[in-house]
N, C-alpha and C positions, 0 to 999 in steps of 0.2 A: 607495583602500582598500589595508591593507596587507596583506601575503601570511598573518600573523596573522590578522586579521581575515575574509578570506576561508578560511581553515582552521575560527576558530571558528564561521562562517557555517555551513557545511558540516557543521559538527559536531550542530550544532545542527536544521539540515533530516535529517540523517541519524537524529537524534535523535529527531522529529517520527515522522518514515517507521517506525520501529522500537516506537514507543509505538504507532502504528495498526496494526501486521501485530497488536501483539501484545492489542489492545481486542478486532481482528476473532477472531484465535484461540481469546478467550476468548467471544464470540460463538457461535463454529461448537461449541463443548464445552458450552453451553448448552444442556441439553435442551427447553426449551420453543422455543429460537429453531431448532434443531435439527428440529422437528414441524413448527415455522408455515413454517418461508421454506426452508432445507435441500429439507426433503420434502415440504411442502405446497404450496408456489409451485414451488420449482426444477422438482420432480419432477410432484408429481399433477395441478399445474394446467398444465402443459408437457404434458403426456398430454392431458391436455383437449382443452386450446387446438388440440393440434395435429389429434387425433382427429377435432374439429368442424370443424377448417378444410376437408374436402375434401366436404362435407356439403353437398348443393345447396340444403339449409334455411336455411342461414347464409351463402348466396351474399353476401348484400348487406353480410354483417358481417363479410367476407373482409379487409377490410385494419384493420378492429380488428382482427381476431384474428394477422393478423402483426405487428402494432404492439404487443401485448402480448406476443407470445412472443420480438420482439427485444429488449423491455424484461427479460425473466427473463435472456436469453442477455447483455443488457449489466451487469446487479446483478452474477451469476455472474461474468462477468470484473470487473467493476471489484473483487472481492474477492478475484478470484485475484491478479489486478496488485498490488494492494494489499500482498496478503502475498508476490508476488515481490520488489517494490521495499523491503520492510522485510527483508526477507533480505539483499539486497545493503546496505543502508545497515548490517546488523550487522555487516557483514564490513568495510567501509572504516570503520565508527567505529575501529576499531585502529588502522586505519594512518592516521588523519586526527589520532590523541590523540599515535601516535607521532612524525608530522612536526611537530606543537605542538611538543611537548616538546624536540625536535633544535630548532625556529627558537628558542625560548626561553632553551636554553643556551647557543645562541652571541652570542644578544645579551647574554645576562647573561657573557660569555666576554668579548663586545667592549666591554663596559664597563668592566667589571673592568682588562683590558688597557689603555682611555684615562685609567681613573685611577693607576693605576700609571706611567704618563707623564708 
C-alpha cells in the first residue's frame, strides 16, 4: 500500500470517528434522548440500581444488579470515548489532508521533472 493510500485510509477512518462524535452530540442535545438515557438510565436508574443493591431483599438479585449498573457505567463511556476519539480524529484530519497535499505535489513535481527529460 502506498504512503497515499495509507494517508487516505486514515483520512477516511478519521472521517468515520468525527461523523460519530458528532451523530452522539447531536444525540446528547436531544431532549427526549436527554430524559430517557442521559437522566433516566444514566442518572435515576443508577440511583436505583444502586440504592437496591445493598437491600438484603434483593440479596439474590445482587449480581443482576451490578451487571446492569456496569452496563450504564460502560454505555456512559463508550460515549465519552466515542466523542474523545472524534476529537482527536478532527484534529489530525488537517494534518492527514495536509501531508496528502505535500505527497501529491511532489509526485506531480516528480513527474513533471521526468518529462521535462
Amino acid at each position: 500500500m502506498s504512503d497515499n493510500q495509507q494517508i487516505e485510509n486514515s483520512i477516511d477512518q478519521a472521517r468515520k470517528m468525527v461523523e460519530r462524535k458528532n451523530q452522539i452530540e447531536k444525540l446528547t442535545s436531544n431532549r427526549e434522548f436527554r430524559k430517557v438515557i442521559l437522566d433516566g438510565y444514566f442518572v435515576d436508574e443508577a440511583s436505583r440500581l444502586a440504592g437496591i443493591s445493598g437491600d438484603p431483599l434483593h440479596a439474590r438479585e445482587h449480581e443482576d444488579i451490578m451487571l446492569s449498573l456496569k452496563a450504564i457505567s460502560k454505555l456512559r463511556l463508550f460515549l465519552s470515548n466515542q466523542i474523545r476519539m472524534g476529537q482527536v480524529a478532527e484534529a489530525e484530519l488537517h494534518e492527514y489532508n495536509e501531508a496528502l497535499d505535500e505527497m501529491r505535489a511532489a509526485e506531480a513535481e516528480s513527474t513533471d521533472d521526468e518529462a521535462g527529460e
